[in-house]
N, C-alpha and C positions, 0 to 999 in steps of 0.2 A: 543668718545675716549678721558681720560686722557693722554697726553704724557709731561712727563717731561725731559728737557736736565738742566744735571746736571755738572756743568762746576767750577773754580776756576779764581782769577783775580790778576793779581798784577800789572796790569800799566793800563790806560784810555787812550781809542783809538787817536787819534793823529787828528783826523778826525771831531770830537765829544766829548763832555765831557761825554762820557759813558765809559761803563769797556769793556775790551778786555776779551773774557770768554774763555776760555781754554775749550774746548772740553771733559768732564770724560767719561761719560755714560748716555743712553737714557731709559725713562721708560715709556712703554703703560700699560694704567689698563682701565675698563672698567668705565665708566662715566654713570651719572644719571641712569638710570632704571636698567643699568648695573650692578651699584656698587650695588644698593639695594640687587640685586640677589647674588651678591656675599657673601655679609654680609651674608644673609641670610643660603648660602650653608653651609659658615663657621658656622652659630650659631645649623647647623642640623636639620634645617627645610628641607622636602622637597619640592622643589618650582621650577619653570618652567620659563625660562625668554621667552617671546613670542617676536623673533625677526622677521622681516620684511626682507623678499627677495629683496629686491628692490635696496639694496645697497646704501642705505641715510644715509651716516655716519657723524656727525660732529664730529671736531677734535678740542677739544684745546690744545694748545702745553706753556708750563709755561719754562721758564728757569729760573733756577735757579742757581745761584752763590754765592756758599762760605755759601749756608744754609738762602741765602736771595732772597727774588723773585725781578725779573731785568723787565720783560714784560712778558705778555699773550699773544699767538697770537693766532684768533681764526679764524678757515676754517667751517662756515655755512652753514650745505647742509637744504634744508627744502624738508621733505617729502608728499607723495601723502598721502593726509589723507582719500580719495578715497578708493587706495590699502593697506592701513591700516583697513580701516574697511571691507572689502570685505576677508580679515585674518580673522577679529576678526568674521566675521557672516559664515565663514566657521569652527570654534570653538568649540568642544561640551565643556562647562565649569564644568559641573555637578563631576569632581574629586576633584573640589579645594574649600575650604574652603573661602578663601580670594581670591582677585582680587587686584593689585596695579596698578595706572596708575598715571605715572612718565608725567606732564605734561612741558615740556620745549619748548613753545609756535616754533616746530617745522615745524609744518602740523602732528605728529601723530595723534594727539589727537583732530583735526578740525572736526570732526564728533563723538564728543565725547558722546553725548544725545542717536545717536544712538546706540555709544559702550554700554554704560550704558544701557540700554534699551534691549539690548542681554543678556549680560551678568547677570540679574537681573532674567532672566528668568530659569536661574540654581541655583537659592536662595545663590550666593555668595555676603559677603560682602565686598562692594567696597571701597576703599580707596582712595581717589585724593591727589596725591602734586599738587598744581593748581598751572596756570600760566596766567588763562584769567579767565573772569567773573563768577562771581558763578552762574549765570544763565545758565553758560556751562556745569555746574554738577550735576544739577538737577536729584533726587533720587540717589544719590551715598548714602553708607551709614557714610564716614565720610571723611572729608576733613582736610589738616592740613597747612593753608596759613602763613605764615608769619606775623607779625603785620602790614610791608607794605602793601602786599598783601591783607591782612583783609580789610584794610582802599582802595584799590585802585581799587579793584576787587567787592566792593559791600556784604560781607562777616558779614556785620552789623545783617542783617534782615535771614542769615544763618538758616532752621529751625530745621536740624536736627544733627546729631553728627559732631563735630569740634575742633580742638587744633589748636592754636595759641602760635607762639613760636618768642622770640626776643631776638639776641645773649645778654649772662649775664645775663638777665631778666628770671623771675619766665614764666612757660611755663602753659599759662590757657587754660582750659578746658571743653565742657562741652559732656557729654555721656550719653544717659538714662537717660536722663533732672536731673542728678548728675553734680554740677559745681568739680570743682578741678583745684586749685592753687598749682603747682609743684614748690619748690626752686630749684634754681640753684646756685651751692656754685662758685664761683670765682675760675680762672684754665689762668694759662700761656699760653696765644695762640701763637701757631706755623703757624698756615697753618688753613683757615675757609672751606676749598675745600673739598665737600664731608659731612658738618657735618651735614647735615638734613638728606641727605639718610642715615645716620648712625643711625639718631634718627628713622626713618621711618620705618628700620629693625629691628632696638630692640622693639621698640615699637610691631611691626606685633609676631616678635619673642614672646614675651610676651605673647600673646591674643594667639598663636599655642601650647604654657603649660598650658591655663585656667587659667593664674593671673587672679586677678582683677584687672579692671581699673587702680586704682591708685598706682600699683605693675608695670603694664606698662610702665604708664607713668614714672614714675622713672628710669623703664631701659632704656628708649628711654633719657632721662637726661644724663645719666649715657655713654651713645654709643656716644652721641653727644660733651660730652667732650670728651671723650678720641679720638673723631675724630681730633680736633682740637688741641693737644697734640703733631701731628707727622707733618711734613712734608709732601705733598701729601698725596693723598687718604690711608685712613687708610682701613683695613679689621678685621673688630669685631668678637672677639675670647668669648665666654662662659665665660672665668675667667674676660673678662673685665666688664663688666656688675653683674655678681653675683658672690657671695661666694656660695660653695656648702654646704646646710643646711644637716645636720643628725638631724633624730627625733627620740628620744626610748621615753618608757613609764612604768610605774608602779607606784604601792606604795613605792617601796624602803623607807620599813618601821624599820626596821635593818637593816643595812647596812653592806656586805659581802663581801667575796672574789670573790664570785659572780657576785655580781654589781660592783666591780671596775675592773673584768673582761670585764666586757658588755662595760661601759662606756670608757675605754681606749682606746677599739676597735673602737666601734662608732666613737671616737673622730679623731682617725687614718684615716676614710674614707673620712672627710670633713673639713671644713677652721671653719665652725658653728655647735655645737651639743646644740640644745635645745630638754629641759629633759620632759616631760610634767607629772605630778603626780595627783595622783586621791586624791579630797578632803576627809577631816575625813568621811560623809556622806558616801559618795560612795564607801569607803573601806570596812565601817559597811556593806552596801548593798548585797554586796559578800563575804567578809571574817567574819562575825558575830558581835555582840556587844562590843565582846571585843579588838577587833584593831581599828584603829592602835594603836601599842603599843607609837609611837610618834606624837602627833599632826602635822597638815600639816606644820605650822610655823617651827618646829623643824626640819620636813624632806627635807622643803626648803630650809632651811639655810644648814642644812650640804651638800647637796648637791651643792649647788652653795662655797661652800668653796673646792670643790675638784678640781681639777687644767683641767681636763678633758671638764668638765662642763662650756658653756657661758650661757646659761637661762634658767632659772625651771620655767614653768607656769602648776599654777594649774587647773584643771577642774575637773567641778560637774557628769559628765553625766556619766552612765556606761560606754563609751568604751570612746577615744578620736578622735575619726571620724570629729567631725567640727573642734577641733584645728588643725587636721590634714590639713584641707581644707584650713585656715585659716594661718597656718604655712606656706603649699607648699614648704614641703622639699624635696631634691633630692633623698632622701635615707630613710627607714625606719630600724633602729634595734629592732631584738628582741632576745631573747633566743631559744638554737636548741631543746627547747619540745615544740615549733610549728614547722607548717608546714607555705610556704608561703603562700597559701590560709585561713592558721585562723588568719593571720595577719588584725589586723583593718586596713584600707588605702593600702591595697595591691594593689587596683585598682586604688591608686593616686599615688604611688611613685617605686620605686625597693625595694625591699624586699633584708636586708642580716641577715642573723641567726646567730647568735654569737654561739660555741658548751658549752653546759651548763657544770657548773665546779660543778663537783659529791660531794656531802657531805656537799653542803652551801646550806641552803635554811633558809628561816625567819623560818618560821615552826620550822626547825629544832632545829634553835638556842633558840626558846622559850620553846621546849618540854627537853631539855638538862638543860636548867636555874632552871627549875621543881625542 
């Protein structure tokens, strides 16, 4: 348990050169494995926090005064890592995709080979915040120590997935023997309490939407500052971590009432509307020899000159299915003479139909120029 007393000062006690703390208000939130799950519920994962009957609670208690920390005090229960795993082997695991194990060198996690060892047995993959030897995590499938930790814990000769993270410093990485070097841009700290379960939840959050890796690890960047931004434990909201992407797609080869229809709308759903456009090639492909009537240079530029619009990327293929993949946007637009199901990536994002505006069509406009 986090609990904070939050208090104001304006004279030093008489007794002591410390500050006399005026009493305001008290705040409990859930700590280490806690908080993770908390993030988590917020970012709309669903996730399970597996708590122990046993009543092994630590408590650290922060006062704070006037928005500046004064002392920690911390009350250490350590638990039966015994009745800890005698939970975890009465567990069916086989619902959950992932597994986290929040290690704060308590007694949870003292029979941690064997937790691992269970739970491996439901093909989830496992995550460790370590607190003791990497010899203790053996086959997990990814750990993420600290630079201390790295160095203290034996985390050197590590063989299989790993992140390594050092407050300001770039957060390295290595997954699917892919290394990755994450910046971390400079950020006004407030409060450090809290900021790796922050990354550890964006991070999990991440890998629950199918990013890739290094889409991840940027969220997990991205969670861990803004954890360190607030004062006490922060709880990670969707807008903090991303902008919501819209995708549409076409030739928008004349450009209409139509498409500034489409594209307004789009752009209304989300903070990012990238336009994806089919190269000259692949317009011949299905619209005949004689389109587009504008080369792709031309259809890119106007487009991105429309106020709507933040990025046009072009593709070769018949449909846009990998940039889809590739994009991972929130939202897919398209025109209402589809259906959701002839939507390319209807099975990667939400589907919304713009209602078609009667009497624009490129078509049109070329057969009236006649």
């Amino acid at each position: 348990i986090d609990k904070y007393i939050y208090g104001t000062s304006e004279r030093l006690s008489p007794e002591a050169p410390v500050p006399i703390v005026k009493h305001l208000r008290e705040v409990e939130t859930l700590g280490g494995a806690g908080l993770v799950y908390e993030n988590l519920k917020s970012l709309g994962v669903d996730v399970t926090l597996m708590e122990s009957d046993h009543g092994y609670r630590s408590v650290k208690t922060r006062v704070i005064c006037d928005g500046h920390y004064v002392t920690r005090i911390d009350d250490d229960k350590r638990a039966s890592g015994n009745a800890v795993l005698a939970d975890v082997l009465s567990n069916d695991f086989s619902q959950y995709e992932y597994v986290i194990l929040s290690d704060y060198d308590k007694g949870v996690l003292d029979e941690s080979l064997e937790i691992i060892e269970h739970i491996n047995k439901f093909n989830c993959k496992i995550i460790v915040d370590p607190k003791e030897y990497a010899n203790q995590y053996k086959d997990a499938w990814l750990v993420k120590p600290n630079y201390k930790e790295f160095d203290k814990f034996g985390f050197t000769y590590w063989q299989s997935n790993i992140i390594t993270t050092k407050a300001g410093d770039n957060v390295v990485a290595t997954i699917d023997n892919i290394n990755y070097n994450i910046p971390v841009e400079p950020v006004e700290v407030s409060d450090v309490t809290g900021a790796g379960d922050c990354f550890l939840a964006a991070f999990v959050y991440g890998l629950t939407k199918q990013y890739n890796y290094k889409r991840c690890l940027e969220l997990a960047v991205k969670g861990s500052r803004e954890a360190v931004k607030h004062v006490g434990t922060h709880t990670l909201t969707v807008s903090d971590l991303e902008e919501r992407i819209v995708f549409t797609n076409g030739c928008f080869d004349i450009l209409h009432t139509g498409h500034f229809e489409l594209l307004a709308e789009a752009k209304s759903l989300g903070g990012k509307l990238i336009v994806g456009i089919n190269s000259d090639e692949s317009v011949r492909r299905f619209k005949g020899p004689k389109r587009p009537i504008n080369n792709v240079n031309n259809r890119k530029k106007q487009l991105e000159l429309l106020p709507w619009v933040d990025e046009v990327i072009v593709f070769d293929e018949d449909t846009p299915y990998r940039l889809i993949k590739e994009v991972v946007p929130h939202v897919i637009v398209k025109g209402g003479d589809y259906t959701v199901e002839q939507v390319v990536g209807h099975d990667l994002a939400d589907v919304h139909l713009v209602p078609t505006v009667e009497g624009y069509s490129t078509t049109q406009i070329i057969e009236a120029s006649k």
